[in-house]
C-alpha positions in Angstrom: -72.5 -14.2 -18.6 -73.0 -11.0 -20.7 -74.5 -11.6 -23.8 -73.1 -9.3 -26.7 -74.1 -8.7 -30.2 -72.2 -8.9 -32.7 -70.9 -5.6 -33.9 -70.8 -4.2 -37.6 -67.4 -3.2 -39.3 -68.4 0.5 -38.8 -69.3 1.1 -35.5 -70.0 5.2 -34.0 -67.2 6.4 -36.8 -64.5 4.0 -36.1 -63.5 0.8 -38.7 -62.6 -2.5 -37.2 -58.8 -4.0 -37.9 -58.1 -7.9 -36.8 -55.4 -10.4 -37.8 -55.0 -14.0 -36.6 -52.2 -16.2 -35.7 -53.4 -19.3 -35.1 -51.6 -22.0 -33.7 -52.4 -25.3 -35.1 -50.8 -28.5 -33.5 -49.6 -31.0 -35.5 -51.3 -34.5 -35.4 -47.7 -36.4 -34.9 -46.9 -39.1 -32.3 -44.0 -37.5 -31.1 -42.7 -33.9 -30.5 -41.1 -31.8 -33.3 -37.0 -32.6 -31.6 -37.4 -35.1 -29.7 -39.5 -38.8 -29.2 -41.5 -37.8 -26.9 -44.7 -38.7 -26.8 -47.6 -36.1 -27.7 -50.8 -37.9 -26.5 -52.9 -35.5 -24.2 -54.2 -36.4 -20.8 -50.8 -38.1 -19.2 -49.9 -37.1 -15.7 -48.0 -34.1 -15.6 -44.4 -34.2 -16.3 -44.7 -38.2 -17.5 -44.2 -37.4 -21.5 -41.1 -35.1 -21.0 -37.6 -36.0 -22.4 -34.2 -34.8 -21.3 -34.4 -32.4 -24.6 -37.8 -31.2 -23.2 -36.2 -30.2 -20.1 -33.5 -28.6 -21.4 -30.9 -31.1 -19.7 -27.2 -30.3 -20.6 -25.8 -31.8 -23.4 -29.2 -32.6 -25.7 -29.4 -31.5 -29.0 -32.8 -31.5 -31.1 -33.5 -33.8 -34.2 -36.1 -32.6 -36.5 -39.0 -34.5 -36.7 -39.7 -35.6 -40.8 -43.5 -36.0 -40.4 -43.9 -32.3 -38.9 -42.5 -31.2 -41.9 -44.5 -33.4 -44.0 -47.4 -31.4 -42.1 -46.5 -28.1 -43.1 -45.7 -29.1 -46.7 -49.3 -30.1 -47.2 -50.8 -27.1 -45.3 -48.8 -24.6 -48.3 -50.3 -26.9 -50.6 -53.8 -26.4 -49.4 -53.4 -22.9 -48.9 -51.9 -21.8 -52.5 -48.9 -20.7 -50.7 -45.0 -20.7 -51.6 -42.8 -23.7 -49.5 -39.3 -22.5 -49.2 -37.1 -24.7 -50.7 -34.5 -23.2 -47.9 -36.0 -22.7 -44.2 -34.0 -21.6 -40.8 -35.1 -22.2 -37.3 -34.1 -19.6 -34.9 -34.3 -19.1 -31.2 -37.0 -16.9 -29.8 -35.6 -15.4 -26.7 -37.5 -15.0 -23.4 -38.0 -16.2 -20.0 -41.3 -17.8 -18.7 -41.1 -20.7 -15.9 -42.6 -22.8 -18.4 -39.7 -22.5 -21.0 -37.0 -24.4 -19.4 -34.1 -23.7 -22.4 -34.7 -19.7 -22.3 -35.7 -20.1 -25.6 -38.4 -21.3 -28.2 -37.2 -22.8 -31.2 -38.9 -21.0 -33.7 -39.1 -19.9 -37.4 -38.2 -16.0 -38.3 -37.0 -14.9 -41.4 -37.2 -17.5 -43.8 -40.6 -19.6 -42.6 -41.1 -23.0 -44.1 -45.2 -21.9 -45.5 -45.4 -18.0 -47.1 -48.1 -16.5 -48.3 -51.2 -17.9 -49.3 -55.0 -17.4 -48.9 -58.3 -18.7 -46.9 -62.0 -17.8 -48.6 -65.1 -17.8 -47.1 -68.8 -17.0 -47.0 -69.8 -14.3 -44.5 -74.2 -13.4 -44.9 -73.4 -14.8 -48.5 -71.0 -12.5 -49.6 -67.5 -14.4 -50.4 -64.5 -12.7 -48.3 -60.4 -13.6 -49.1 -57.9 -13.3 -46.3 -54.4 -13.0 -47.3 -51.9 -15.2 -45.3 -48.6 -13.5 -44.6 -46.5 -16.9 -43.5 -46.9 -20.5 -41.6 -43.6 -21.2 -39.5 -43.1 -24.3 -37.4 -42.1 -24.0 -33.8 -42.3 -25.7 -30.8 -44.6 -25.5 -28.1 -43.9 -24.4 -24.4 -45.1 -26.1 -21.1 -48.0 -25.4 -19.1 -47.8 -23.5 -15.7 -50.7 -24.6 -13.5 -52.0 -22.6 -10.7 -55.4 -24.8 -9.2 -54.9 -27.3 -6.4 -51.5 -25.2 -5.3 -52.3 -24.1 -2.4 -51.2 -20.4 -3.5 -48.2 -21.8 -5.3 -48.2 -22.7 -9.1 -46.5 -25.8 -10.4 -45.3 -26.2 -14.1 -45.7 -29.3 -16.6 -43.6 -29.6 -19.4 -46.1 -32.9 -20.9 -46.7 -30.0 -24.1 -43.0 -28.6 -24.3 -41.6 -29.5 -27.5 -45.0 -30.2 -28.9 -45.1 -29.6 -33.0 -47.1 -26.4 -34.1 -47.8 -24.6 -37.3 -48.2 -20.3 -36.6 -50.7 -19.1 -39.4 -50.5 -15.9 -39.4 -52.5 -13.4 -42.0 -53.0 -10.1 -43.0 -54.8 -7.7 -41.1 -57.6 -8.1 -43.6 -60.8 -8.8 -41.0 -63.2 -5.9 -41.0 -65.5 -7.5 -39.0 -66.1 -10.3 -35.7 -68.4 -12.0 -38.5 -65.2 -11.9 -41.1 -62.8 -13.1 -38.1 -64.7 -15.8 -36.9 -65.8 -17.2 -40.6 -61.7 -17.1 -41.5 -61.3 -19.4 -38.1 -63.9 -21.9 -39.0 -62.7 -21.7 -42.9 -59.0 -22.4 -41.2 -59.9 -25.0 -38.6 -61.9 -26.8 -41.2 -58.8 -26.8 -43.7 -56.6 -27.9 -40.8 -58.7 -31.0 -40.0 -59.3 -32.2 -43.6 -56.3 -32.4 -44.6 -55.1 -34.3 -41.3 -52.8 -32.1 -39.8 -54.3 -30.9 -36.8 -57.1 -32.7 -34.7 -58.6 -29.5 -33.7 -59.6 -30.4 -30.8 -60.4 -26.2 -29.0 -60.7 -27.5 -25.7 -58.1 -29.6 -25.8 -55.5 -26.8 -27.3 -55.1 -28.4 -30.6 -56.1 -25.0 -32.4 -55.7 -21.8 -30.3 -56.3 -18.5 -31.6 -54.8 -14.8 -31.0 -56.8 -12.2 -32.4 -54.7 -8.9 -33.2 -57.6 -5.8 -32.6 -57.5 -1.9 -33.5 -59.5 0.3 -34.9 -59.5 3.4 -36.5 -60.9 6.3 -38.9 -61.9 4.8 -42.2 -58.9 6.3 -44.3 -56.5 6.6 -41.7 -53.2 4.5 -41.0 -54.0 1.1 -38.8 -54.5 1.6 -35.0 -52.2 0.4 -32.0 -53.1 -3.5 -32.0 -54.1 -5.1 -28.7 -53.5 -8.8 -29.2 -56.0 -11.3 -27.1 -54.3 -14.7 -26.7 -55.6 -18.3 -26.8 -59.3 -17.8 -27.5 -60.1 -21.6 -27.6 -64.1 -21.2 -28.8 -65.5 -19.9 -31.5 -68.4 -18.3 -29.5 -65.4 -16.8 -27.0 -63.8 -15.6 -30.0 -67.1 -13.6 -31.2 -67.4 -12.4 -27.8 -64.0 -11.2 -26.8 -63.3 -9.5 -30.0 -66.9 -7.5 -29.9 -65.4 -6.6 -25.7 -62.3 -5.3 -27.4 -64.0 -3.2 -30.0 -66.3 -1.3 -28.1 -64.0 -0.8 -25.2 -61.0 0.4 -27.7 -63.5 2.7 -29.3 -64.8 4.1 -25.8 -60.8 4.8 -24.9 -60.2 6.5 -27.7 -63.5 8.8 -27.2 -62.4 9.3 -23.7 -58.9 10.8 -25.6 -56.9 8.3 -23.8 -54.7 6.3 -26.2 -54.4 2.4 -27.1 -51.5 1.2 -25.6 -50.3 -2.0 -27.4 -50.9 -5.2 -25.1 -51.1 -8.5 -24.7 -54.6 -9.4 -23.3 -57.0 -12.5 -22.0 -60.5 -13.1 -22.1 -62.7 -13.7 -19.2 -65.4 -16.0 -20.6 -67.2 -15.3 -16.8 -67.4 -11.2 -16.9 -67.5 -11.4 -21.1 -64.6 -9.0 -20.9 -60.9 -8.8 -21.9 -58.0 -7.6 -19.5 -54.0 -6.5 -20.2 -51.9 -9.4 -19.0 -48.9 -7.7 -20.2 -47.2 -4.9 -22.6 -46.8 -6.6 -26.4 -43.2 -7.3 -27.3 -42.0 -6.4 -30.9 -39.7 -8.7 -32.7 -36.7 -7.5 -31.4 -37.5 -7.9 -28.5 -36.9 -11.5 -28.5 -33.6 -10.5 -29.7 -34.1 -13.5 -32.8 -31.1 -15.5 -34.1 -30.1 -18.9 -35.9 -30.7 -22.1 -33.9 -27.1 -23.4 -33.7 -27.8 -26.6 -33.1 -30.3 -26.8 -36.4 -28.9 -26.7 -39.9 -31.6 -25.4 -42.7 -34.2 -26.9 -43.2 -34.0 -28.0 -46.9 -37.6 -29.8 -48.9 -36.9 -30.9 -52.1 -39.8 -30.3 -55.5 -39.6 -33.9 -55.3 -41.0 -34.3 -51.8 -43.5 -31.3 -52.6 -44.9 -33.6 -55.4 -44.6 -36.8 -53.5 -47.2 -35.2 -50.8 -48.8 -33.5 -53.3 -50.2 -37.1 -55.3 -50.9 -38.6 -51.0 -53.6 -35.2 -50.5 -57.2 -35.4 -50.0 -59.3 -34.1 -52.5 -59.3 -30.3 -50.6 -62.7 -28.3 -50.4 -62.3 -26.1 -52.4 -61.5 -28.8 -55.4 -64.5 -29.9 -54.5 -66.5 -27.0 -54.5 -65.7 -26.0 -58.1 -66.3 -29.7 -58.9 -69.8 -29.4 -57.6 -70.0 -26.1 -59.1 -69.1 -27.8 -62.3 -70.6 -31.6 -62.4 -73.9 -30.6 -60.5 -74.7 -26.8 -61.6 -74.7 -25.5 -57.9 -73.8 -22.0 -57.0 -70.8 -21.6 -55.5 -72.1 -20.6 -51.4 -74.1 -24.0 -51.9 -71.1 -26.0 -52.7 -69.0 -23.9 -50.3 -71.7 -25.1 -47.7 -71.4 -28.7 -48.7 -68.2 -28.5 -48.1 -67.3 -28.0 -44.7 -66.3 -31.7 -43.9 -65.4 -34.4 -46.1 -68.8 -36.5 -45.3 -71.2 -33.8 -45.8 -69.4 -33.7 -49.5 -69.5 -37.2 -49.8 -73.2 -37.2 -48.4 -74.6 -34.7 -50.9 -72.8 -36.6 -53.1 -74.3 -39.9 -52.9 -78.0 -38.3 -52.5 -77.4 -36.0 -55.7 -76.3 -39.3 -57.9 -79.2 -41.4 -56.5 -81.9 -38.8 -57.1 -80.9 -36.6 -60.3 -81.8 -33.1 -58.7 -78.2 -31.4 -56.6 -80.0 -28.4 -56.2 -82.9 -30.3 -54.3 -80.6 -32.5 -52.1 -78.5 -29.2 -51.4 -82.0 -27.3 -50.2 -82.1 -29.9 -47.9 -78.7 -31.1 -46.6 -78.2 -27.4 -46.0 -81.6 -26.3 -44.4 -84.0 -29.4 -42.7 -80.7 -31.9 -41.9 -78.3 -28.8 -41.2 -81.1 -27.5 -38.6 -81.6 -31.2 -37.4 -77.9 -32.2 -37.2 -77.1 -28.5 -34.9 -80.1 -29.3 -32.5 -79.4 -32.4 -31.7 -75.5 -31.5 -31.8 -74.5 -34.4 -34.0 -71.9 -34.5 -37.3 -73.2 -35.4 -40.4 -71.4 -39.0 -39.9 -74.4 -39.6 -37.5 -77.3 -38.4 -39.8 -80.7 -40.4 -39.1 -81.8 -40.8 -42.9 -79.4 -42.2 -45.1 -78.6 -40.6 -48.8 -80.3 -42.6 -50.5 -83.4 -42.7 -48.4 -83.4 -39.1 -49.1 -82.9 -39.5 -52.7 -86.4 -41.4 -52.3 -87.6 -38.8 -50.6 -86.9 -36.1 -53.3 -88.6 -39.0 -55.7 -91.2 -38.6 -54.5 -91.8 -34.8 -54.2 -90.4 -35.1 -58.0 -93.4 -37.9 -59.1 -96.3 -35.8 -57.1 -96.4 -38.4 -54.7 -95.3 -36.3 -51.9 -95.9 -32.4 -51.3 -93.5 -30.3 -49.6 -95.0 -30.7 -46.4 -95.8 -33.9 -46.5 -92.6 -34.8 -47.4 -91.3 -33.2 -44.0 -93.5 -35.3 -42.0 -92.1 -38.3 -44.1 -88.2 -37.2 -42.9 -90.1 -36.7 -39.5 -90.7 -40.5 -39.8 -87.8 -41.6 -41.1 -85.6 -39.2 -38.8 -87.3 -40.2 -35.2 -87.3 -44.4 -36.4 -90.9 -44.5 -36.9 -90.5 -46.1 -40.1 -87.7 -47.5 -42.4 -89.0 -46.9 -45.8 -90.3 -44.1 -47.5 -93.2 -45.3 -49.3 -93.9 -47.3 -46.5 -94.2 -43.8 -44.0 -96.4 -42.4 -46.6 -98.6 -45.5 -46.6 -99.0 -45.6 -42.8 -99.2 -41.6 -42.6 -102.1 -41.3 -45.4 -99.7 -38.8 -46.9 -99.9 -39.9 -50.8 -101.3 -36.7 -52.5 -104.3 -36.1 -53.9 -104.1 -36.1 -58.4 -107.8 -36.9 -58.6 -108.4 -34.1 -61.5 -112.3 -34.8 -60.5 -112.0 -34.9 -56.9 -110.2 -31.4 -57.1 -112.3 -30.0 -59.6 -115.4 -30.6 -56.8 -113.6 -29.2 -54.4 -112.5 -25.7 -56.4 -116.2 -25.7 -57.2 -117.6 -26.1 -53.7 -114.8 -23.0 -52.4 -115.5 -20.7 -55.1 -119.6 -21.2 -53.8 -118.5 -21.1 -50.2 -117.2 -18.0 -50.1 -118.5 -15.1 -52.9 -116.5 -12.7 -50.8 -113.0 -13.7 -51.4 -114.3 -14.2 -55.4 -114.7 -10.6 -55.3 -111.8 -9.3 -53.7 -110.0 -11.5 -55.9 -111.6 -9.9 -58.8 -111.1 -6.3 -57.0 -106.8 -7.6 -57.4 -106.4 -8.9 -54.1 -103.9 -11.5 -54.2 -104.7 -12.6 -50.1 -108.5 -13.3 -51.3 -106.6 -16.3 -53.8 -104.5 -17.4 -51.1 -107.5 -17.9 -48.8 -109.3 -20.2 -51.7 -106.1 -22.1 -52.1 -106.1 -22.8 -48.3 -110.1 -23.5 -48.0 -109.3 -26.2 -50.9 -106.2 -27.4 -49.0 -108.2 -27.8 -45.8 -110.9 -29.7 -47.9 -108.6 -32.3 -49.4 -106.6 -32.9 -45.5 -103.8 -31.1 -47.1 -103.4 -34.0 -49.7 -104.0 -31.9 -53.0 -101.1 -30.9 -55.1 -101.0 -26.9 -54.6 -99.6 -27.0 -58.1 -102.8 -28.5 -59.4 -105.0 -26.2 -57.1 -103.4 -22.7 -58.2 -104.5 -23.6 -62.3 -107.4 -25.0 -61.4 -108.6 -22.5 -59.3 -107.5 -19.8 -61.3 -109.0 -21.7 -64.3 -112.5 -21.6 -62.8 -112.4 -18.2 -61.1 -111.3 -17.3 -65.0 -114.5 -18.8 -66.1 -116.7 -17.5 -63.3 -115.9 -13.7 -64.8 -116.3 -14.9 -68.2 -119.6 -15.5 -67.1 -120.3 -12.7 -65.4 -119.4 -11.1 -68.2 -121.5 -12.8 -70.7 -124.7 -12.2 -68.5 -124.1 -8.5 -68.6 -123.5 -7.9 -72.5 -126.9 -10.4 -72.9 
């Protein structure tokens, strides 16, 4: 597979445009008009209705819990829920759409407006959401095991979905990619959506152009169901450069529908785009509005989660963080509550944030495991940071502690710094001795240190390090060695004036 790089927002003149709609589907037992059953992995055809299949003489029932859904998606958003919502039908033909149409929202969506935040190389980034409109999903045609033919399951028709569409606000695959985990993670907290990528839970179209920096928005190319974040970084990169090398070649963009080909890395045109009216849009018949009272608004409202970004200003707030740490330990309800418990147990946030988000983050991505799987507890953490705190431990002693802990080679903290030797050395004497016997050992880094060189320091330090097995506190070597090498030119300087 070609390997691509991700490519800056300003790339050989040209600024990068991208917009999502994402569909999300929604964790309900049965389809959005009908009782059929959503659970994924029946035999095809097995879990579709007489409504699914657009049989003569079924009419669709709105399904309450769907709703319930997209209620507490505008409320984790910030965004406006109509009062008033229509469902329309969204005309075209497809073997896999047995009615003709897609029931769909248009005109007055049930979710408007809105906005997801993130964190992209530490800089926060805001992407504007334009609407959220329930819909139902279409079938699935499949073309392996055909012998040349394809064959069609309608298991997925009717399934519930929430489109979240934004602003064209992306300047970047970075951006676009951070706004997708930022989304998926909103999505999945809240307990809409399973997320499941591989599955089809949370597919993503990513609307590309580019253009001059200044100049009115490029022809869009839009590349459908991108169901991996990594595809996602890849395809869109594909579709910048090869947009930009079109329009060097002075050939235009032609507005298109395209797929990615995880194999080649590259994207292709499956077909020409179609524009709103060309689903020739109109007012489900059979579907009166769509009507959600402020009480039912509040109702959900009082039954939420605390969402993530609550509890990133609470952090911010209770436990002094800064807000990209917070915004870090925030990403799934147990990292929060995992922090959490290891900030209250020890005293110092800021420590047990260093090391949720750097030495378990690292550990927890290697070994491709959630947090809800960790290998040290947060508390034996908090006795961890203890003991850094109390001078037990030094830094890197305390790694090869969470070494211990981490691989099951011991329970207890104290009990892995016993059986390691790792208890560091405060013996004001022993360390005094062993200042003394660098500073004699070697005269030459004493005078480059004099001379201003800050290495020839550093080399002491480390010469008394190696002495003491790496059990001195480094703390205790810097004043004391800087303490005597003070001295040492006071004499120096004493023996000349005499």
């Amino acid at each position: 597979m070609t390997q691509i790089n991700t490519v800056p927002p300003l790339i050989q003149g040209h600024e990068v445009v991208i917009g999502f709609e994402t569909h999300a589907q929604l964790a309900t037992a049965s389809k959005i008009f009908s009782r059929a059953s959503t659970a994924f992995g029946a035999a095809p055809n097995t879990q579709a209705c007489a409504l699914d299949m657009a049989l003569p003489g079924t009419l669709p029932v709105m399904n309450r819990e769907a709703v319930r859904c997209a209620i507490k998606l505008g409320l984790a958003l910030g965004s406006r829920i109509a009062p008033i919502s229509v469902f329309a039908r969204k005309n075209y033909f497809y073997p896999d759409l047995p009615k003709g149409y897609q029931i769909s929202q248009f005109e007055l969506p049930v979710v408007q407006g809105g906005e997801v935040s993130f964190f992209v190389e530490g800089e926060k980034k805001t992407v504007r959401l334009v609407r959220a409109h329930l819909e139902e999903d279409a079938g699935k045609s499949l073309h392996e095991d055909f012998h040349g033919q394809s064959g069609i399951d309608l298991n997925r028709a009717g399934t519930p979905l929430l489109e979240i569409v934004t602003e064209p606000d992306m300047r970047s695959t970075a951006e676009a990619v951070a706004y997708a985990k930022e989304l998926h993670k909103i999505v999945t907290w809240i307990g809409i959506c399973d997320g499941n990528m591989q599955e089809g839970s949370f597919r993503c179209d990513a609307n590309v152009s580019v253009r001059r920096p200044g100049e009115p928005l490029g022809t869009r190319r839009e590349i459908k169901n991108l169901n991996s974040f990594r595809f996602m970084q890849q395809a869109i990169d594909f579709e910048i450069r090869w947009q930009i090398a079109e329009l060097q070649e002075g050939r235009a963009i032609e507005q298109a529908t395209v797929l990615f080909d995880p194999d080649t890395g590259e994207t292709r045109a499956m077909r020409s785009k179609e524009d709103s009216a060309d689903y020739r849009y109109f007012p489900d018949p059979d579907l009166p509005p769509l009507c959600i009272s402020e009480q039912w608004i509040e109702q959900t409202r009082a039954q939420m989660p605390e969402l993530p970004r609550g509890m990133a200003a609470r952090f911010v707030a209770d436990y002094g963080l800064p807000e990209y740490d917070s915004t870090m330990l925030t990403q799934t309800p147990a990292t929060g509550a995992y922090f959490e418990a290891a900030a209250r147990a020890s005293g110092q946030p800021k420590l047990v944030s260093n090391w949720v988000m750097g030495e378990i983050s690292r550990r927890l991505n290697a070994e491709e495991i959630g947090i809800e799987a960790v290998k040290v507890p947060a508390e034996k953490l908090a006795q961890l940071i203890a003991r850094i705190q109390d001078g037990t431990l030094s830094h890197n002693a305390a790694r090869q502690v969470f070494d211990a802990l981490w691989n099951g080679e011991a329970a207890e903290v104290d009990a892995a710094i016993e059986a390691k030797g790792l208890r560091q050395m405060n013996d004001i004497g022993a360390l005094e001795k062993m200042v003394d016997e660098a500073i004699a050992a070697n005269p030459g880094n004493v005078a480059q240190f004099k001379a201003g060189k800050d290495k020839a320091f550093n080399a002491l330090v480390g010469q008394v390090m190696k002495a003491s097995k790496g059990k001195a506190n480094p703390a205790q070597v810097n004043e004391l060695l800087r303490a005597r090498l003070s001295g040492v030119e006071k004499d120096i300087a004493n023996d000349a004036s005499g």
